[in-house]
Structures are given as C-alpha cells and as structure tokens.
Short mmCIF file of the C-alpha atoms (twelve columns), coordinates in Angstrom:
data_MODEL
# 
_entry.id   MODEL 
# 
loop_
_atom_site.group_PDB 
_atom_site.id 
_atom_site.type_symbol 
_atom_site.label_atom_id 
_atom_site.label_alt_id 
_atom_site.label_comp_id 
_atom_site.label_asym_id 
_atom_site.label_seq_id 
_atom_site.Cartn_x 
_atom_site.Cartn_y 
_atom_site.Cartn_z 
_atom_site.pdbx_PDB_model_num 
ATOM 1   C CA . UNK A 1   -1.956  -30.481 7.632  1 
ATOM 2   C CA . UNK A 2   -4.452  -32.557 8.846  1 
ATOM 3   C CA . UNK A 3   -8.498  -31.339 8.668  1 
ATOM 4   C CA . UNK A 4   -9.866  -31.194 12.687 1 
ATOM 5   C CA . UNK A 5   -12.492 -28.913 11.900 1 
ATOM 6   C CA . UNK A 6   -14.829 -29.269 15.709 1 
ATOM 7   C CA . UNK A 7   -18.391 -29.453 15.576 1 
ATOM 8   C CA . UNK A 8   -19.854 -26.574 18.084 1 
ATOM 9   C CA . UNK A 9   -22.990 -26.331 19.538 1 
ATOM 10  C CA . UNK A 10  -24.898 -22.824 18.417 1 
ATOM 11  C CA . UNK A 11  -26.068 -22.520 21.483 1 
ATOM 12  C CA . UNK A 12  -22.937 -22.506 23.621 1 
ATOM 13  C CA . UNK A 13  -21.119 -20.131 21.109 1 
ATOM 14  C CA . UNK A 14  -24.142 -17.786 21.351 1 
ATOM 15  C CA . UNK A 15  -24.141 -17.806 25.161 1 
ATOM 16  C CA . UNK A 16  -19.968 -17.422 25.487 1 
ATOM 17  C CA . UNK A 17  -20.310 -14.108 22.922 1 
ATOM 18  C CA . UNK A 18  -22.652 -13.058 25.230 1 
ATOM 19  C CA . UNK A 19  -20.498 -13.737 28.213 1 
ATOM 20  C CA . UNK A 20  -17.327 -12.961 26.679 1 
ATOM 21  C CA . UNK A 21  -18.309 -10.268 24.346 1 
ATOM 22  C CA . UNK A 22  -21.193 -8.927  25.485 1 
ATOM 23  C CA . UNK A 23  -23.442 -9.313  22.611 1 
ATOM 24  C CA . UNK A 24  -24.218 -12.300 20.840 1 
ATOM 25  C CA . UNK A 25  -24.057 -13.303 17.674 1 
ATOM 26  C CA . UNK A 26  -26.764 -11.938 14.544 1 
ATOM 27  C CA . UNK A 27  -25.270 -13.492 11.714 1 
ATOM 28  C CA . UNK A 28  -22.543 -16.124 10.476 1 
ATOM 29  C CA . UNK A 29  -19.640 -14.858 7.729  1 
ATOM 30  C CA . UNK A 30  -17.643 -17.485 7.011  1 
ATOM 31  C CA . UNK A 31  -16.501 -21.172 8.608  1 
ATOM 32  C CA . UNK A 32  -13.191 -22.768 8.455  1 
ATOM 33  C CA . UNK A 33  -10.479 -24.620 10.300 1 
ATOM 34  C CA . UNK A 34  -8.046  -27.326 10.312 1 
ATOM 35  C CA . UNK A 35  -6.768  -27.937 13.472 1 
ATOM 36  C CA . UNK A 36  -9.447  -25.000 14.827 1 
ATOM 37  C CA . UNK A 37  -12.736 -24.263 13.958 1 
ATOM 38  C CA . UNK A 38  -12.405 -20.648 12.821 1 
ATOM 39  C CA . UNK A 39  -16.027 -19.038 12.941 1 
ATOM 40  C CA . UNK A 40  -16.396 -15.273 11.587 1 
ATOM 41  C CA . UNK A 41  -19.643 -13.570 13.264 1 
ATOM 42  C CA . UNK A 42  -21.519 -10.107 12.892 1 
ATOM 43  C CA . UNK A 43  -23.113 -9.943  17.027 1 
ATOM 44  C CA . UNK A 44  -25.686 -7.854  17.311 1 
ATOM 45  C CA . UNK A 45  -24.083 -5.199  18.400 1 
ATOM 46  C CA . UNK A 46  -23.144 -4.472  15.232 1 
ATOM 47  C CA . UNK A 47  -19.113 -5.393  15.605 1 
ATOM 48  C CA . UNK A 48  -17.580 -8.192  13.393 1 
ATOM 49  C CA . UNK A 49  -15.215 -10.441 14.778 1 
ATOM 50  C CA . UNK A 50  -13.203 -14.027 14.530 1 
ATOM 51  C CA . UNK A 51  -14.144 -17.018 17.280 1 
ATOM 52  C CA . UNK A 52  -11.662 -19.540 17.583 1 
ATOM 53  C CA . UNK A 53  -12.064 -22.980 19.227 1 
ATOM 54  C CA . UNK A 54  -9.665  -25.702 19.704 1 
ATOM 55  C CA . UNK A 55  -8.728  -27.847 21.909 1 
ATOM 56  C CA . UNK A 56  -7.321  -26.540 25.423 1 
ATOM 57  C CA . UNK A 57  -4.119  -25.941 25.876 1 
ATOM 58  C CA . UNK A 58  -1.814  -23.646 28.138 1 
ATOM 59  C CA . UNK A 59  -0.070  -22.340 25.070 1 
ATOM 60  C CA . UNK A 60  -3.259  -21.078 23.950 1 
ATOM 61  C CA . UNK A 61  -3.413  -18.100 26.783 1 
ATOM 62  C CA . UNK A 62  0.308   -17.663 25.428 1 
ATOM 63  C CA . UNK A 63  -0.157  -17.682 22.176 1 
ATOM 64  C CA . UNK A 64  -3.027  -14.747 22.704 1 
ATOM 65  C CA . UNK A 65  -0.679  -12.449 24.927 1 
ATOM 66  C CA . UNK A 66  2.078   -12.590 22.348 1 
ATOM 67  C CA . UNK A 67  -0.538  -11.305 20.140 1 
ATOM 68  C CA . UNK A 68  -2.374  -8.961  22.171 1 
ATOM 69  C CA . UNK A 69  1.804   -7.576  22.527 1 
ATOM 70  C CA . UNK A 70  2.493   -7.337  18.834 1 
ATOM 71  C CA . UNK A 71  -0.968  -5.860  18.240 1 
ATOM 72  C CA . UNK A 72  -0.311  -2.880  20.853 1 
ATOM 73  C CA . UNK A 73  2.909   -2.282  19.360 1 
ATOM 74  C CA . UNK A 74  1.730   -1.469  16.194 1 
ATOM 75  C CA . UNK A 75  2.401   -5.052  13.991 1 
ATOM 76  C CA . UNK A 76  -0.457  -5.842  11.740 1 
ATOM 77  C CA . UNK A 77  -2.410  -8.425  13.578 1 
ATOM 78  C CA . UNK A 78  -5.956  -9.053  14.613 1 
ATOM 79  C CA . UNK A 79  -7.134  -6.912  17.951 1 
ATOM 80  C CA . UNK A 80  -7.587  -9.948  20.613 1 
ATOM 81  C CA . UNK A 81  -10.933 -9.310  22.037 1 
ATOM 82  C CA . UNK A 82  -11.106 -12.065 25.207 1 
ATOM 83  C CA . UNK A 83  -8.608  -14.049 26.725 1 
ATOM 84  C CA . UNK A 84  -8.470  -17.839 26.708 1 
ATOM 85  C CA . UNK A 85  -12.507 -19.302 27.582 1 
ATOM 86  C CA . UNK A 86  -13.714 -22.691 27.965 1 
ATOM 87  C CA . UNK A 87  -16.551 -23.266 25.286 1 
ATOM 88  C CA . UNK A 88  -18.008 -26.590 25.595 1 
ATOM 89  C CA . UNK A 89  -15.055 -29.421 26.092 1 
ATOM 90  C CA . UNK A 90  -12.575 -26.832 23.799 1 
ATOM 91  C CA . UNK A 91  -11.322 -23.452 24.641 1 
ATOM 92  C CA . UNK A 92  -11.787 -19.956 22.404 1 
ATOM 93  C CA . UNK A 93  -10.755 -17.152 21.739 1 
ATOM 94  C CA . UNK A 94  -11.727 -13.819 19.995 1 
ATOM 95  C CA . UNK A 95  -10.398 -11.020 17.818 1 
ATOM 96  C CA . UNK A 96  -11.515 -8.326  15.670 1 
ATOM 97  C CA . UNK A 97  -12.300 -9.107  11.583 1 
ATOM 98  C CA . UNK A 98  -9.912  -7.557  9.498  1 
ATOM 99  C CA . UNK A 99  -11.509 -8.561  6.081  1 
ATOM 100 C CA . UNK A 100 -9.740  -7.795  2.635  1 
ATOM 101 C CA . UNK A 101 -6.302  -7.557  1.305  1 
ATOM 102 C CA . UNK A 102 -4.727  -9.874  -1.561 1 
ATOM 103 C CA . UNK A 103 -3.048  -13.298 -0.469 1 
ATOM 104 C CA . UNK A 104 0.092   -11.899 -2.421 1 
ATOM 105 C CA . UNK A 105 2.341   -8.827  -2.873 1 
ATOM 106 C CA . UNK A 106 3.940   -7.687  -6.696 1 
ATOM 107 C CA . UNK A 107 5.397   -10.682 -7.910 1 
ATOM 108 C CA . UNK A 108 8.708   -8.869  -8.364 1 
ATOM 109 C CA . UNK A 109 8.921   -7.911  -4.572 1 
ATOM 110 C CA . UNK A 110 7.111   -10.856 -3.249 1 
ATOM 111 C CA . UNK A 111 10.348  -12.123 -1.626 1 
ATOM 112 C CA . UNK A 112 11.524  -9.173  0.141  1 
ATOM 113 C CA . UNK A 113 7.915   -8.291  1.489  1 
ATOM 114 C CA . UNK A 114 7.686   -11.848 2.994  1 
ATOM 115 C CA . UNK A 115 10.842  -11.641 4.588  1 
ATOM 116 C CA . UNK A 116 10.679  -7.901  5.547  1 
ATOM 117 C CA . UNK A 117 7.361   -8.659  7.258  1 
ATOM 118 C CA . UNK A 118 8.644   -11.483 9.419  1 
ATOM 119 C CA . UNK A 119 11.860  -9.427  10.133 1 
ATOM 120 C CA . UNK A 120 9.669   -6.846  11.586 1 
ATOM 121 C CA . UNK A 121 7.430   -9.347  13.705 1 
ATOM 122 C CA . UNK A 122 11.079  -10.816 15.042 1 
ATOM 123 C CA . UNK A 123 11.840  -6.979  15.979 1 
ATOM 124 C CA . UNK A 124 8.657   -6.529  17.732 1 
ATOM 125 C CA . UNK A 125 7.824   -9.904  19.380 1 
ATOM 126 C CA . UNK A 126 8.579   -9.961  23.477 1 
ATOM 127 C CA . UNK A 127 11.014  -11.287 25.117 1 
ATOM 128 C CA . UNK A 128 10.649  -15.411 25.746 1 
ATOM 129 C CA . UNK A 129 11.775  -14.870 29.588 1 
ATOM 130 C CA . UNK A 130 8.290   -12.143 29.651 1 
ATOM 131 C CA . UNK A 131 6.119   -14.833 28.200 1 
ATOM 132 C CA . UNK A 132 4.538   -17.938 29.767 1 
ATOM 133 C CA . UNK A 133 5.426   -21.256 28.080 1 
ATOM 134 C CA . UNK A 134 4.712   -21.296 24.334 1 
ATOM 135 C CA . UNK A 135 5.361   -25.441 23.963 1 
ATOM 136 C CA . UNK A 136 5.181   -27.581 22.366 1 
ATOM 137 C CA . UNK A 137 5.668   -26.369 18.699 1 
ATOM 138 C CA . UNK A 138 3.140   -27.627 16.746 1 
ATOM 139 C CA . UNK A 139 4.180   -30.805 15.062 1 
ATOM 140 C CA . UNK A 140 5.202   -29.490 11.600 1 
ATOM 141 C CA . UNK A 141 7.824   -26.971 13.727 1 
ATOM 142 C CA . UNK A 142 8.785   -29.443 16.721 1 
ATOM 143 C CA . UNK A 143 11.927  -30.963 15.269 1 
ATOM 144 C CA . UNK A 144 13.386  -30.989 19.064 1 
ATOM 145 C CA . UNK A 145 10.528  -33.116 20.532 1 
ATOM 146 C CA . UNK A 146 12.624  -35.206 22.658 1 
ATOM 147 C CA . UNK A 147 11.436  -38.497 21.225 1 
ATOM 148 C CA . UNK A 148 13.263  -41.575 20.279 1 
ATOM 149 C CA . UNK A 149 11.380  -41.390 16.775 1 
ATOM 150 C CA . UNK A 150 12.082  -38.866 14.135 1 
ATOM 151 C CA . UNK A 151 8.913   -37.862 14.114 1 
ATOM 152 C CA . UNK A 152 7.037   -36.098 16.547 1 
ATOM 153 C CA . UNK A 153 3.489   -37.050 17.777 1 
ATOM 154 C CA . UNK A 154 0.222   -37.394 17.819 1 
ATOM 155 C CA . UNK A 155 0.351   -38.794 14.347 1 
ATOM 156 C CA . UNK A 156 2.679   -42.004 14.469 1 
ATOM 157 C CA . UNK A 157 4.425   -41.811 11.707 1 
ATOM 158 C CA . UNK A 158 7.146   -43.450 12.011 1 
ATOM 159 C CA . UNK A 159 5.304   -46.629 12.095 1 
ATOM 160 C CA . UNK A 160 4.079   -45.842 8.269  1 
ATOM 161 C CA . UNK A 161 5.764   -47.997 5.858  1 
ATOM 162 C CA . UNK A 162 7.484   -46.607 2.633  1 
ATOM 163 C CA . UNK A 163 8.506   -42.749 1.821  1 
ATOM 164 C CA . UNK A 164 12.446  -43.800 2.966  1 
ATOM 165 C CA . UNK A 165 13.603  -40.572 0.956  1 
ATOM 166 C CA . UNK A 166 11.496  -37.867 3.292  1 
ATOM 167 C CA . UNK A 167 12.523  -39.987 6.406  1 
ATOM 168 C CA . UNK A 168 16.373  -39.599 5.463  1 
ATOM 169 C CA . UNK A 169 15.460  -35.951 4.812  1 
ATOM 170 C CA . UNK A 170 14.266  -35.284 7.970  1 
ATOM 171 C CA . UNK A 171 16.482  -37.129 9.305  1 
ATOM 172 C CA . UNK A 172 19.515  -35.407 7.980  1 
ATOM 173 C CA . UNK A 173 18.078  -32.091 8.534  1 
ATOM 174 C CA . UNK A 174 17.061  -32.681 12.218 1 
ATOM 175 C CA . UNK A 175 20.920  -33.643 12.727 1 
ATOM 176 C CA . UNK A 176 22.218  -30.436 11.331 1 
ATOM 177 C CA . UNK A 177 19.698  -29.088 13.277 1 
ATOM 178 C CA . UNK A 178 21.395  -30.323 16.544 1 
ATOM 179 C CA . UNK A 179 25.108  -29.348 15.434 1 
ATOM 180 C CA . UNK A 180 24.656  -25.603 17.112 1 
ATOM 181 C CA . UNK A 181 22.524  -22.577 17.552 1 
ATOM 182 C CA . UNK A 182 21.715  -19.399 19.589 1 
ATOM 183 C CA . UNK A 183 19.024  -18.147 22.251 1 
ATOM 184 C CA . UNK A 184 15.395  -18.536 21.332 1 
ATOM 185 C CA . UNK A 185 13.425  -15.718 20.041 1 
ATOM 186 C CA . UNK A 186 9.276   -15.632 19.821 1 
ATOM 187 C CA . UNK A 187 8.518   -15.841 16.132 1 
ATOM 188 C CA . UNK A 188 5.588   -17.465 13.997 1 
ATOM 189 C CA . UNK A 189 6.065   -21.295 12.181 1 
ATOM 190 C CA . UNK A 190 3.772   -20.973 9.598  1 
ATOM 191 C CA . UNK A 191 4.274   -18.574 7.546  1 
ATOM 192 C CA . UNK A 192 2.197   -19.568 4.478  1 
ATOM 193 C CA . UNK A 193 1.203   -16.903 1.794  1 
ATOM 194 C CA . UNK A 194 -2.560  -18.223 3.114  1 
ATOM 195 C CA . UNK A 195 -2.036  -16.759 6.748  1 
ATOM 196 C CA . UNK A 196 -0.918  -12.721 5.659  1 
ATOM 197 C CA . UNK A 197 -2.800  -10.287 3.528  1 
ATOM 198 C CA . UNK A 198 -1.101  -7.422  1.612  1 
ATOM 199 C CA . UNK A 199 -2.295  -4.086  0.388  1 
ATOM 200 C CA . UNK A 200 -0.406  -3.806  -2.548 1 
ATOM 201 C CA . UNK A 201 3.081   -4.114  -1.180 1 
ATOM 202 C CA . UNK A 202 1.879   -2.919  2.050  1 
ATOM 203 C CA . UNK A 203 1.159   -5.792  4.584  1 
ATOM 204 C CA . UNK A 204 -2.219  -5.554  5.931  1 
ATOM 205 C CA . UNK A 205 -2.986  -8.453  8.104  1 
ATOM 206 C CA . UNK A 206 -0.741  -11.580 9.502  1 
ATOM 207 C CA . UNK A 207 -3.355  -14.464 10.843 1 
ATOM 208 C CA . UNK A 208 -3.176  -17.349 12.535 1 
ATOM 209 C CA . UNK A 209 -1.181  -16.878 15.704 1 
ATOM 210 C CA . UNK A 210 -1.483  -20.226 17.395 1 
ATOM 211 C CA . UNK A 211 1.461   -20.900 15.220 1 
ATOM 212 C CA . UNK A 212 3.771   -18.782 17.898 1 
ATOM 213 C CA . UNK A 213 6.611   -20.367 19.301 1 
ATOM 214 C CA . UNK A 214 9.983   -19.747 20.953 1 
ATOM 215 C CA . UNK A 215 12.938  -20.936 18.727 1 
ATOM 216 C CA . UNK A 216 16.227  -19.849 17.548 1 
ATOM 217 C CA . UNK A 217 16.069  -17.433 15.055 1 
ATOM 218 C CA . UNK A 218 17.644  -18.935 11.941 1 
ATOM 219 C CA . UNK A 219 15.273  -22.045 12.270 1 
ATOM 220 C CA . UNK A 220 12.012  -19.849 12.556 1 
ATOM 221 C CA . UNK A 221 13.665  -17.898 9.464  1 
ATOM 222 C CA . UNK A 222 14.048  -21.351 7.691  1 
ATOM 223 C CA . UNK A 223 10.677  -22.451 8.185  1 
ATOM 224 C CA . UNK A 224 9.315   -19.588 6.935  1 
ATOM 225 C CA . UNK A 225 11.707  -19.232 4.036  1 
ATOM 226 C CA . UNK A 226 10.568  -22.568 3.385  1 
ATOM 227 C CA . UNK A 227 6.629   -21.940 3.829  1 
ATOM 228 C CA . UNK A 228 5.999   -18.833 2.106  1 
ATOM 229 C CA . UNK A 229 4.930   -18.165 -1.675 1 
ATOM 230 C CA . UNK A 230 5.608   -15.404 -4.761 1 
ATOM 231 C CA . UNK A 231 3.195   -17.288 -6.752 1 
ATOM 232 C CA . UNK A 232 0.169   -18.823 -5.176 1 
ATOM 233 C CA . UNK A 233 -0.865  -19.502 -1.866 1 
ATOM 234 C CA . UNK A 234 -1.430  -23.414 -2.674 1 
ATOM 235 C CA . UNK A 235 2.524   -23.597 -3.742 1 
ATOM 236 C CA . UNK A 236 5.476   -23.341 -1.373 1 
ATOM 237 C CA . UNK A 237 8.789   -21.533 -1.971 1 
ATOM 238 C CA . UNK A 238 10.889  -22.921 -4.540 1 
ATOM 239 C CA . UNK A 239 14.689  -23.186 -3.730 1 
ATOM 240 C CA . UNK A 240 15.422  -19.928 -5.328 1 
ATOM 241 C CA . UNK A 241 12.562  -18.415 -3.509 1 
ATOM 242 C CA . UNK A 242 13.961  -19.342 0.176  1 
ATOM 243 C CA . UNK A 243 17.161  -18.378 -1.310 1 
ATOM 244 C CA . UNK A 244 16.039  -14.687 -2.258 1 
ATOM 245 C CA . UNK A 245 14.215  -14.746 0.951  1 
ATOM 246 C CA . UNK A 246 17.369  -15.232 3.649  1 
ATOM 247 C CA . UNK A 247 18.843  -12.649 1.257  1 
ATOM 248 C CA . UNK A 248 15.819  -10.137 1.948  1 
ATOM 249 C CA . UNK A 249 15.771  -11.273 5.696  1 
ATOM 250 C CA . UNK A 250 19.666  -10.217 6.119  1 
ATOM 251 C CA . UNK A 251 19.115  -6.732  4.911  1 
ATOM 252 C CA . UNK A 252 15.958  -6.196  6.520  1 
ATOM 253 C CA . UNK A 253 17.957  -7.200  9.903  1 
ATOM 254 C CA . UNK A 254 20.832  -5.510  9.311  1 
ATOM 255 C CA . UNK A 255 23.088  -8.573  9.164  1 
ATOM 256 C CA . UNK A 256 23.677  -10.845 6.919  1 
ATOM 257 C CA . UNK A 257 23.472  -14.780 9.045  1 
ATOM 258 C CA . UNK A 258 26.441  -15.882 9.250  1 
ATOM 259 C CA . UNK A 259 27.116  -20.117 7.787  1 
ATOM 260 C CA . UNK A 260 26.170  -21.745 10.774 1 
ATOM 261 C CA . UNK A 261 22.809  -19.933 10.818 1 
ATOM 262 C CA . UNK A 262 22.079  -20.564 6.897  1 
ATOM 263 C CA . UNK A 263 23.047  -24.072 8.010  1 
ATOM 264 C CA . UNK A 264 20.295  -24.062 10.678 1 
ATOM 265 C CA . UNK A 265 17.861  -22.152 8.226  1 
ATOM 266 C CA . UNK A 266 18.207  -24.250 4.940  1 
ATOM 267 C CA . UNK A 267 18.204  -27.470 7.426  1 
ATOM 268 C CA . UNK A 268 15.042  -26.338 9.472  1 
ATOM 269 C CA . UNK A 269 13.206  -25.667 5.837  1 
ATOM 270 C CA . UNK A 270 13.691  -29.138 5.188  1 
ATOM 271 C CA . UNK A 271 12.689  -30.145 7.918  1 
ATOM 272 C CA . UNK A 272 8.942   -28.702 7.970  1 
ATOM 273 C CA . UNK A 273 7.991   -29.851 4.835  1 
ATOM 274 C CA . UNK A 274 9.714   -33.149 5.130  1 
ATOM 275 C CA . UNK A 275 7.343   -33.534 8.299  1 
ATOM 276 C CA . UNK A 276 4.313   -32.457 5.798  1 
ATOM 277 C CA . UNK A 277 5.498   -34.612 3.348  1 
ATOM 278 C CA . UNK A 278 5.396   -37.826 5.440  1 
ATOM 279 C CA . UNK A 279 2.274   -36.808 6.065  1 
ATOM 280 C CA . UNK A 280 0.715   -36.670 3.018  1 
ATOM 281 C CA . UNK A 281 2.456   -39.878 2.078  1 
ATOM 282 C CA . UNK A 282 0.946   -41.380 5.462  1 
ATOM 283 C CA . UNK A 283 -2.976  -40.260 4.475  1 
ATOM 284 C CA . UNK A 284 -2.376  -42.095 0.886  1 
ATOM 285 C CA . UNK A 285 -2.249  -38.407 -0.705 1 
ATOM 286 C CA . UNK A 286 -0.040  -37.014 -3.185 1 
ATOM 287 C CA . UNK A 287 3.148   -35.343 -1.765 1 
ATOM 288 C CA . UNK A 288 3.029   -31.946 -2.775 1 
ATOM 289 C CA . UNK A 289 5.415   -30.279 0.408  1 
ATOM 290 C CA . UNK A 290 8.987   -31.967 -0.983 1 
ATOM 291 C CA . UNK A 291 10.353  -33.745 -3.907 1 
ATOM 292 C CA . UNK A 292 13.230  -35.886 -3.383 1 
ATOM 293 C CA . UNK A 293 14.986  -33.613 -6.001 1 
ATOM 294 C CA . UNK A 294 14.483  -30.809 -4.667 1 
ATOM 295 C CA . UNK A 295 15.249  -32.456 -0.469 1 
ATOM 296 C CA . UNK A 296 18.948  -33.196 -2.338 1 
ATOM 297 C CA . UNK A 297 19.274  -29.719 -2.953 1 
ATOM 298 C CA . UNK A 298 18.333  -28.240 -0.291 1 
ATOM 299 C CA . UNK A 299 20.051  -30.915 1.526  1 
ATOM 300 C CA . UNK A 300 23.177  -29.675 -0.359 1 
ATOM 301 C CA . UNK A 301 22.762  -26.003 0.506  1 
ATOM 302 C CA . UNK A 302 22.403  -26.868 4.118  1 
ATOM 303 C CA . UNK A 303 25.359  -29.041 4.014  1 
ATOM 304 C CA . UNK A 304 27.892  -27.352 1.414  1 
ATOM 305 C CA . UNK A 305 26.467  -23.521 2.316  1 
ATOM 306 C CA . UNK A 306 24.277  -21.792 -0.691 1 
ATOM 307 C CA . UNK A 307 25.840  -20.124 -3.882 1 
ATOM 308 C CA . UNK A 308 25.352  -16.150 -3.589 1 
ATOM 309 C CA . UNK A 309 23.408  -14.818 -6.677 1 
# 
C-alpha cells in the first residue's frame, strides 16, 4: 500500500499524552506508518506505549472498541489505552507496547497457526449489530464499494492505462464475489505475517486493528488466506499456502466451508491482491502482489472448486 506517513507536531503529541495519558512523553522508540503514523513512546511515567494518528474517521472509535472487546476477552492484542482524540487536524489513539516475538511460527506449522489464530479472533470478535459502523473497508478489502468502476477510491485507478490482466482479475473475482454469501461477521483484512508476532508456535501479539471490518466470513477468510506468509513477511501466500490455510481454518472451526464459501474465499483472495497489484502497476513499481499465472489459477480454483490434497 501506499506510504502516508503524517508529519506531527512534538508539541501537540506531548500535550495530548499529557491529556490523554496523563504523562507525557520522555523518550521516542521507534517511527513508522503507511497510511498512519505509528509513534512508539516511553512517557515519563515510566509506561511504554503505541500513538497512532491518522486521519479522522468514525470507524476509527469502532475500530478501537472492537479491540478494546477482543483484548478483554482474552485475544492477543494491544491494551487500548484512550479512546478516539483529535491531535492536530488527525485523530489518535493509544495502546500498550507489546515488544518482541518472531514475525513467523515453525515453518512446518506456519499454515495452521495463521489460520488457527484468525479462527480464534472470528470466535471472539462481537457481534456486528453491538458495534457502531465499521465502513468503509479499506480499499484493498472494499470489493462491494458501490461504484460504477472496478476499483474503489481514493486512488483512481481505473483511469490508469495498461495492466488489462489484473483488471480482468478483479474483475472476475468481484463477480463471483456477488453470486452469494452469508451474514457479516467482524474480522481483520490484513492479515500479513508483518501485523502478528509468535512465540514459538504460540501467538503473541496481532497489530494493526484499523484493518477491522464487518464482512462475510469466507471473504475475510480469503483475504487472509491470501495475505498471510510461511516464509517471509515481504512474500504473500503461495497457492498451496491459501490452500493449506482454508484446510487449517475448517478444522480449527469445526466445519469444513462448504463450495460456495471456497468460491467466495479463493475469489475474495484474488481480489485483494489484484487491487494491490493495480496499484503497484499504477505507481510505475514492480508488481509483486499477483502474477497473471498464478490470477489463472486461482481464478480456476475459485471457478472449478480446489483439488483436496
């Protein structure tokens, strides 16, 4: 995705920590961000925690109370500190640093920790009728925008000449993507091998929760089936990978998905990284998220259902 990163004033971030946390900040442990600025801090208090600031947004309050939830019954996410805060022209938000942990499991049970982790956040995650609104999706997940285009905003892609293989990928996938599905569920779209931490096979940490949304289950299982790594957490899934994952996912839940959902799953993978590959081809860099290979396939999988191993 995109880089966003958000100058902020030290100033205003030292007077909302002392506001909102009631100490402000000592010392600085690490910067990042793409479409935040992610900011860890030691206050002088002593405590260590994670600011967040990004543009506002009502699904940012949501996004924080779906995690506050998960954290209070018992899934492995960051303690929310403060609610949703204006800071400067943005909004933030605050939890607790968890530091440590490896970005991968055992490579030999890579895809059944992946898909045993997200089964459990499913398991846990509230209710979408006890939740305020959690749209829209960001735009790598928001295959259902509404728009004429294929492509959802703010990026116009659509209007970016070439890359007619991803576009007929997407395109393909977001109409299998229609054809059905079942109630919505709270789940998390991006779940990249960068965002969790594992203690040997033990997961330790799951990050980034402004990737929340409400969807049907077999597409947020698709995306992350798609997303997640057993190698390196600058690679994506292979197709045997997402396959060993909705394999994992079934037993962790109990139930196999039936064809219709693998449709929706296999479909909705494509999807994502279709979207991130017309991106990359739209900034002039190298597509890393698809190959038109491997689109066909999992085009095929989608369409014809998957071969069991």
């Amino acid at each position: 995705m995109p880089p966003h990163t958000r100058a902020v004033d030290p100033g205003h971030l030292a007077q909302w920590c002392g506001d909102h946390l009631g100490s402000p900040p000592a010392g600085e442990l690490f910067r990042s961000g793409f479409l935040s600025t992610v900011i860890g801090l030691r206050l002088a208090d002593g405590r260590e925690v994670v600011v967040k600031i990004r543009p506002d947004s009502p699904r940012v309050a949501a996004c924080v109370e779906v995690q506050r939830r998960l954290f209070l019954a018992g899934y492995p996410c960051p303690r929310p500190l403060t609610g949703a805060a204006p800071l400067g022209g943005d909004v933030a938000t605050a939890e607790a640093y968890v530091p440590g942990g490896a970005t991968l499991p055992s490579a030999d049970h890579a895809a059944t920790a992946f898909a045993e982790a997200f089964a459990w956040l499913i398991r846990l995650a509230p209710a979408p009728d006890e939740m305020p609104a959690l749209g829209p999706a960001p735009s790598w997940a928001n295959w259902d925008h509404g728009g004429d285009e294929l492509w959802p905003g703010p990026e116009d892609l659509d209007g970016v000449p070439g890359g007619a293989w991803i576009d007929d990928a997407g395109r393909r996938a977001r109409d299998l993507l229609r054809d059905g599905g079942s109630d919505a569920v709270i789940g998390h779209c991006d779940w990249l091998a960068g965002n969790l931490r594992w203690s040997g096979d033990t997961l330790l940490v799951v990050h980034d929760w402004d990737s929340v949304i409400m969807e049907d289950e077999a597409v947020l299982v698709g995306f992350a089936a798609a997303l997640y790594s057993t190698v390196s957490a600058d690679e994506l899934a292979t197709v045997e990978d997402t396959q060993r994952f909705l394999e994992a996912y079934g037993r962790a839940r109990g139930r196999e998905f039936g064809a219709g959902e693998l449709r929706r799953s296999w479909a909705a993978g494509v999807w994502t990284r279709a979207y991130d590959a017309k991106f990359q081809h739209a900034a002039g860099r190298p597509v890393t998220s698809l190959s038109e290979e491997e689109a066909r396939e999992r085009l095929r999988r989608a369409e014809e259902g998957p071969q069991k191993r």
